[in-house]
N, C-alpha and C positions, 0 to 999 in steps of 0.2 A: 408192431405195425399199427399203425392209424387204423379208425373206424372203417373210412375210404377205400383200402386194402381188405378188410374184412366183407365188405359191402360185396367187391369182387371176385372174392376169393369165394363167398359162401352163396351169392346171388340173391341175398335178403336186403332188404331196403334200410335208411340208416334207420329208418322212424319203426322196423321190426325189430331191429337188434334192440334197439335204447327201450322199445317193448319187453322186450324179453330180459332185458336185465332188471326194468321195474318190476316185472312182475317178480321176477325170481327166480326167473329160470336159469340165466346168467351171472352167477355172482363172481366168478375170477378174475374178473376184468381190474386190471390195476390201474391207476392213473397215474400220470406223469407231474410232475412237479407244477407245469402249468393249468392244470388240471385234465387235459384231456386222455379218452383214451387211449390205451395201449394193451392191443391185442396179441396172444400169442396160437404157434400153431394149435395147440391145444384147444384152445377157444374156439377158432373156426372150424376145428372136426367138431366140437360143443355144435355149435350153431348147425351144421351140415346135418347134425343128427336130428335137433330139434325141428329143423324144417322138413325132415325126412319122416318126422313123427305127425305135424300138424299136416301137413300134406295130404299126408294116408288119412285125414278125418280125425284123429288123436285128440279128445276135449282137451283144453289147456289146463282143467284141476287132474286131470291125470297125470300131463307133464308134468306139471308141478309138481307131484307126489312123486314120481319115476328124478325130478331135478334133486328134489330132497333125498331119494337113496344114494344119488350119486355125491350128496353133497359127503355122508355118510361113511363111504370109503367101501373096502373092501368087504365088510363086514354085514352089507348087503346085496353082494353081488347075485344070488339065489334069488331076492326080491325083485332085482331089478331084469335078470332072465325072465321070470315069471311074467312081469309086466310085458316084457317083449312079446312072448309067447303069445299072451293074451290077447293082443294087440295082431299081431300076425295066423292066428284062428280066427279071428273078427276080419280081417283082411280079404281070407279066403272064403270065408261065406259071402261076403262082398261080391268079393271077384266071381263067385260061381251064380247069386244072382244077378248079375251084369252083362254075363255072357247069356245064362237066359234070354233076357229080356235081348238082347244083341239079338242070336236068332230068331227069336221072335219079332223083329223090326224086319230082320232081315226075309224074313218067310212071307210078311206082309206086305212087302218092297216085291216080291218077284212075283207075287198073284196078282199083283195090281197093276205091275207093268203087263202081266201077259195079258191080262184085262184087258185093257187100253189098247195093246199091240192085235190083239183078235175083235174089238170095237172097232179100230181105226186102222185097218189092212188097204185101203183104198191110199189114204194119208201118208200112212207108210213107205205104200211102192212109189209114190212120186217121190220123195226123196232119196232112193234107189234108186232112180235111172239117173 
């Protein structure tokens, strides 16, 4: 499949993908006789992952190092678990200070409306009738 297909298929931009194969993240990409790309299913589950990695925060010398075990084979498949792992414990320390801070926006969102609401009781009821 064309770049174009891959673009769609993986919702990454052409100027990410052709990113990500310079850097190296992407080496399987074959070309076509007139040079262009030509992607396979394989590649765009590649890509769905890599943007599923830099999404979640993932620095891109990690991907890199996590592209390189995959480039590797089977033989570091334990490496490349690990990295996940790593990566998905980092996720949830995230996620549980985000929900913090969440109700904590949110605790300071309803003292401030009642605030406001027991300030402006006058203001209030004209909009009520």
């Amino acid at each position: 499949m064309l770049i174009s297909e891959a673009v769609y298929l993986s919702g990454l931009s052409v100027h990410t993908i052709r990113f990500y194969e310079k850097s190296g993240l992407l080496s399987k990409i074959i070309r076509s006789s007139n040079g262009n790309r030509e992607f396979t299913a394989e590649n765009v589950e590649w890509l769905n992952l890599l943007s599923s990695l830099r999404d979640t925060g993932m620095p891109l010398k990690r991907m890199k190092y996590f592209a390189d075990l995959y480039e590797h084979g089977d033989k570091t498949v334990l490496k490349r678990k690990q990295v996940l792992l790593e990566h998905s414990e980092s996720l949830a320390l995230q996620k549980a200070a985000l929900e913090k801070c969440a109700n904590c926006l949110l605790g300071n969102y309803y003292s401030t409306k009642k605030s406001w609401e027991r300030n402006n009781e006058d203001y209030i009821g004209w909009f009520k009738r």
